[in-house]
Structure formats: C-alpha cells, structure tokens
PyMOL CGO cylinders between C-alpha atoms (Angstrom):
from pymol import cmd
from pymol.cgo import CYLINDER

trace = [
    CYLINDER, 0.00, 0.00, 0.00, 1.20, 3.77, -0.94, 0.3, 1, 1, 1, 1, 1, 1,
    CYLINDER, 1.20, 3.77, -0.94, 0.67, 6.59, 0.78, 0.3, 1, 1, 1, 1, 1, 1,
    CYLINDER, 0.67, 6.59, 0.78, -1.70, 7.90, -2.08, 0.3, 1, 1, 1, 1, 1, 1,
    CYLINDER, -1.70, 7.90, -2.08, -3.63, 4.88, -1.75, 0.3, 1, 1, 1, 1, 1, 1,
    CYLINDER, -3.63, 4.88, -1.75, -4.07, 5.73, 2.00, 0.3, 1, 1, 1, 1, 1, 1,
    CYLINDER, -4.07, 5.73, 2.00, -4.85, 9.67, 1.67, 0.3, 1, 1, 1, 1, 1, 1,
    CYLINDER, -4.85, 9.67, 1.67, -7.22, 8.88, -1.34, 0.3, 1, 1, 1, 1, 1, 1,
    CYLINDER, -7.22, 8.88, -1.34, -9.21, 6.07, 0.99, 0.3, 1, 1, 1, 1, 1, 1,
    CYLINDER, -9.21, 6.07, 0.99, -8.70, 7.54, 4.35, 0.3, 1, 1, 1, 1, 1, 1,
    CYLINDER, -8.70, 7.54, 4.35, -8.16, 11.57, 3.67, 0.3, 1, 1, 1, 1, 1, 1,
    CYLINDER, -8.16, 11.57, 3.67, -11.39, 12.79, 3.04, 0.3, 1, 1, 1, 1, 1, 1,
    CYLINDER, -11.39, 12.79, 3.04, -12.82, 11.28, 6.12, 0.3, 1, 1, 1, 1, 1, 1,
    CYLINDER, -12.82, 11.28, 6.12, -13.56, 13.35, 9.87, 0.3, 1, 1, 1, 1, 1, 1,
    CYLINDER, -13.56, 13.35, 9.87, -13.17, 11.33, 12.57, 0.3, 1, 1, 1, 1, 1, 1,
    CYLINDER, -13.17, 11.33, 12.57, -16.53, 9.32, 13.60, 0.3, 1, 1, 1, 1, 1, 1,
    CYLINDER, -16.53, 9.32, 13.60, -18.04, 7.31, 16.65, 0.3, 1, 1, 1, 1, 1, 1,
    CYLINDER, -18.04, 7.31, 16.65, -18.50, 3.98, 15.73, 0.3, 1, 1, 1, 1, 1, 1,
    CYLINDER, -18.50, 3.98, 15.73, -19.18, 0.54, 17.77, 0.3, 1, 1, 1, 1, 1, 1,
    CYLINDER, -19.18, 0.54, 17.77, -16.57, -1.81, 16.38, 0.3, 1, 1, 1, 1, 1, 1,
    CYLINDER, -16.57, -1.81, 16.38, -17.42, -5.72, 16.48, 0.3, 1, 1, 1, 1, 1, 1,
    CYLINDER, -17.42, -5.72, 16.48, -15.13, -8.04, 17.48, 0.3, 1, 1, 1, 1, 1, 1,
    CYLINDER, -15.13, -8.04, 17.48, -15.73, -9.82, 13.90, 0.3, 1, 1, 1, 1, 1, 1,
    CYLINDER, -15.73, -9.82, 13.90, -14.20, -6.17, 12.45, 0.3, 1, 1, 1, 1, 1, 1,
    CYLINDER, -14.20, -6.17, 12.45, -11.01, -5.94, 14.72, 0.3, 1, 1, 1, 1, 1, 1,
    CYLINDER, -11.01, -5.94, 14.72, -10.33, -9.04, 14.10, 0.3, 1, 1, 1, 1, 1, 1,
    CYLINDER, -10.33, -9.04, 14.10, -10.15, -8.65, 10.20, 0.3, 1, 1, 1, 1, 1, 1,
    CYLINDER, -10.15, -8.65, 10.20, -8.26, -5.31, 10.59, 0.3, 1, 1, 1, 1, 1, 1,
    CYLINDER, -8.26, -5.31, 10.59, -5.64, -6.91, 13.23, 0.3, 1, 1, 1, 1, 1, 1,
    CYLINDER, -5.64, -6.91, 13.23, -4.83, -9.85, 10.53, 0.3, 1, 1, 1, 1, 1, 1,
    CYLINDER, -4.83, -9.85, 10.53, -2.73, -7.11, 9.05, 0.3, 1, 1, 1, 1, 1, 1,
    CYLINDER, -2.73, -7.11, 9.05, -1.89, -4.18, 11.29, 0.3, 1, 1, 1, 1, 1, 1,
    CYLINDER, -1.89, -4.18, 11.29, -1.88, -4.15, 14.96, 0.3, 1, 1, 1, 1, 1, 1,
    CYLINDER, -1.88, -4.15, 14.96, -4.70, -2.05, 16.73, 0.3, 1, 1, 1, 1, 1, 1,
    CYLINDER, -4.70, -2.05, 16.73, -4.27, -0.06, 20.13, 0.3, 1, 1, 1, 1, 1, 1,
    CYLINDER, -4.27, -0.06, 20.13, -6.85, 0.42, 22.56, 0.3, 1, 1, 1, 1, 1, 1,
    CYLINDER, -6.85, 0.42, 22.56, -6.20, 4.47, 23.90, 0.3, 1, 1, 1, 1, 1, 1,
    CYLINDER, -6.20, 4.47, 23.90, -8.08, 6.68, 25.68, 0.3, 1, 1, 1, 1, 1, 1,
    CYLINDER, -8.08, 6.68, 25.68, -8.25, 10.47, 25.27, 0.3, 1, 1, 1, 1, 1, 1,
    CYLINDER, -8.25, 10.47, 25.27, -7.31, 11.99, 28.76, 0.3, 1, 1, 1, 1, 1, 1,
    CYLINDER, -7.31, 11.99, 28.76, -8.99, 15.11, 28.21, 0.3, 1, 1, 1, 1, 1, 1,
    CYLINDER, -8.99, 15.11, 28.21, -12.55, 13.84, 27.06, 0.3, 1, 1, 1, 1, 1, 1,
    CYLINDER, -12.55, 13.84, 27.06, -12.14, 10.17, 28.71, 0.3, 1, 1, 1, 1, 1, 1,
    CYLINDER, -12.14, 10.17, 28.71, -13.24, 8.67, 25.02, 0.3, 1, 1, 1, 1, 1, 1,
    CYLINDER, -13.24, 8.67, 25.02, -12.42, 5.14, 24.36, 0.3, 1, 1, 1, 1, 1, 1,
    CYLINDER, -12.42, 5.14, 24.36, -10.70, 5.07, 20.46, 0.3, 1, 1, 1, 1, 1, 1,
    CYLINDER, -10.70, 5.07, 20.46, -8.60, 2.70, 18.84, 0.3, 1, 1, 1, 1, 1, 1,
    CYLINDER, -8.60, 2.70, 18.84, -5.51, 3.74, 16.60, 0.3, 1, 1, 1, 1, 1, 1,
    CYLINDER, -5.51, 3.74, 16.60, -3.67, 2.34, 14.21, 0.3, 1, 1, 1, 1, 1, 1,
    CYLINDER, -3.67, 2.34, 14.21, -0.35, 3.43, 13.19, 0.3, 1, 1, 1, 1, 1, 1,
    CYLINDER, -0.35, 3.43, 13.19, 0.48, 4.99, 9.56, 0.3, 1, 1, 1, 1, 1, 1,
    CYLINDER, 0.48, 4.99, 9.56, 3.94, 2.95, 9.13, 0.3, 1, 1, 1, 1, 1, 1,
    CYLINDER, 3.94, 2.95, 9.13, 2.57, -0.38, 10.11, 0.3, 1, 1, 1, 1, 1, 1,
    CYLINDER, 2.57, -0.38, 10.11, -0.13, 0.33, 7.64, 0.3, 1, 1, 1, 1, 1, 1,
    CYLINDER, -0.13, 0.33, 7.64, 1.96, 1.21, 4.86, 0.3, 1, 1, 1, 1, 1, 1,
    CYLINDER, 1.96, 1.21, 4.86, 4.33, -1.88, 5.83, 0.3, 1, 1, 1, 1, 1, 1,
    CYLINDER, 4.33, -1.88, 5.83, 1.53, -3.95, 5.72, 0.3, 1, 1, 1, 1, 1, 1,
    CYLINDER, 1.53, -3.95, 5.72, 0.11, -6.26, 3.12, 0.3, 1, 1, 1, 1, 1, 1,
    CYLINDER, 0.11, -6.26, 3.12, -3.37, -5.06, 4.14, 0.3, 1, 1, 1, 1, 1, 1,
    CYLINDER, -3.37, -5.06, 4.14, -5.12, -5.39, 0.56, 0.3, 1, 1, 1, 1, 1, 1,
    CYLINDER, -5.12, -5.39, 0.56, -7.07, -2.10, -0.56, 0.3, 1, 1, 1, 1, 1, 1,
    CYLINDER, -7.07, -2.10, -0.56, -10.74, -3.98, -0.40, 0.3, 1, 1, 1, 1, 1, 1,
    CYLINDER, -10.74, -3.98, -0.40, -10.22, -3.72, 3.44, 0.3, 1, 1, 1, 1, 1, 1,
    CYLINDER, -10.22, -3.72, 3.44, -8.65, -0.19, 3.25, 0.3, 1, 1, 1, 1, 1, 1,
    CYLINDER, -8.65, -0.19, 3.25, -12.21, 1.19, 1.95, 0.3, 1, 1, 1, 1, 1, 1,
    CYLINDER, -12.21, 1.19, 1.95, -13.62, -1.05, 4.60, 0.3, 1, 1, 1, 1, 1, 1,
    CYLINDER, -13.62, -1.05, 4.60, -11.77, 1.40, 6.93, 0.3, 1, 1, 1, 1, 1, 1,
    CYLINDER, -11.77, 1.40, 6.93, -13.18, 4.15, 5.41, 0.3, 1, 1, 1, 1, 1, 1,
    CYLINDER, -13.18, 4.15, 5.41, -16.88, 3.39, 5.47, 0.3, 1, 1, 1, 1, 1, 1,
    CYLINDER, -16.88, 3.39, 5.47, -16.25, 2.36, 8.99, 0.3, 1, 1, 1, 1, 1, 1,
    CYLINDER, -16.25, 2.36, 8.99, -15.52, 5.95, 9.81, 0.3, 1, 1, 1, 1, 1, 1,
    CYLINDER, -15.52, 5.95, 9.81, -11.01, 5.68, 10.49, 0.3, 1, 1, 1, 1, 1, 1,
    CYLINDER, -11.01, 5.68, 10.49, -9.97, 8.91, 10.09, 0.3, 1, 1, 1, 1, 1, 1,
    CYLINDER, -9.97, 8.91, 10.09, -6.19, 10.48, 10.17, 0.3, 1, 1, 1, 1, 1, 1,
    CYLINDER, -6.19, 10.48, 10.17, -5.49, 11.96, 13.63, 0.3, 1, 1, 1, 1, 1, 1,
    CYLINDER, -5.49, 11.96, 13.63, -4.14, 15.64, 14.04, 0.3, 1, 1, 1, 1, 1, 1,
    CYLINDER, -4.14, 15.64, 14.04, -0.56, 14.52, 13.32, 0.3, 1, 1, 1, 1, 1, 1,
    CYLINDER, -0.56, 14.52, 13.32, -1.43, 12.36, 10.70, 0.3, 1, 1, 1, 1, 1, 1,
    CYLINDER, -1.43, 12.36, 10.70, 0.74, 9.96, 12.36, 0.3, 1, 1, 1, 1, 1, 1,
    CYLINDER, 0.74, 9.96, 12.36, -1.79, 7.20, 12.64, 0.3, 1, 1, 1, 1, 1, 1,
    CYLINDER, -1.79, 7.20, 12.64, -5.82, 6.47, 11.95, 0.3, 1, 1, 1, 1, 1, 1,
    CYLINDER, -5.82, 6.47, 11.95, -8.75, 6.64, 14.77, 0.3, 1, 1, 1, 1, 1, 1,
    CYLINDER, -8.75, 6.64, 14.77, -11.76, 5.79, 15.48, 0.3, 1, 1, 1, 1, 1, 1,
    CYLINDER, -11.76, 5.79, 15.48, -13.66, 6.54, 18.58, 0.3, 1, 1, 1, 1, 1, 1,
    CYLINDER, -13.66, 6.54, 18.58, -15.83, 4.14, 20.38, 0.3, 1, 1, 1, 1, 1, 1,
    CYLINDER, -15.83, 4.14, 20.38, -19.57, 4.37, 21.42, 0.3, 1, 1, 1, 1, 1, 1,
]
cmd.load_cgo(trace, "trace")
C-alpha cells in the first residue's frame, strides 16, 4: 500500500463514533496491529492504528475502503488512523 492509496481512501474522512465488532477488529488486526487508547482530556475510548505499520503492511485495498466506510480517520498529526468508540 502507498501513501496515495491511503490519503485517497482515508483523507477525506472526519473522525466518527463507531461501535466496532469483534468480527471487524479481528479482520483489521490480521494485518496491522490495533491499540486500545483513551483520550485523557474527554475520557473517550478510540482505537488507533499506526500509519507505518499500515503502509508496511500487506493489508489489501478492499479492506482499506472497509476502513473508510467504517468511519477511520487520520489523527491531528497524521501519524496514525482513529476511530472513537460508542
């Protein structure tokens, strides 16, 4: 995966509130690891995923656009992708 292919999937998105299945993480974590964080100011659950272990991965671009209709969005670095939990 480039990052074009990332910024054309992911880029256009804001960052959502979205329950994520088990089923889901599990399909995303095949390919990238997935961190459980928390937001100190707001207390908000989210999980990230890093931008290098996503461009090192073999994560096939069907499951990038899965990310994006699930609602992943770049952070405020653009260092990784989030999405907050409900």
């Amino acid at each position: 995966m480039t990052k074009e292919e990332l910024d054309e999937a992911i880029g256009g998105n804001k960052t959502a509130t979205r329950h994520i299945t088990a089923s889901e993480l599990a399909n995303i974590m095949e390919y990238v690891p997935v961190e459980l964080k928390l937001d100190r100011k707001t207390l908000d659950n989210y999980y990230r995923i890093g931008i290098s272990e996503l461009l090192n991965s073999k994560m096939p671009i069907s499951d990038l656009n899965t990310l994006k209709e699930q609602g992943w969005a770049y952070d405020g670095n653009r260092e990784s992708i989030i999405i907050f939990l409900t």
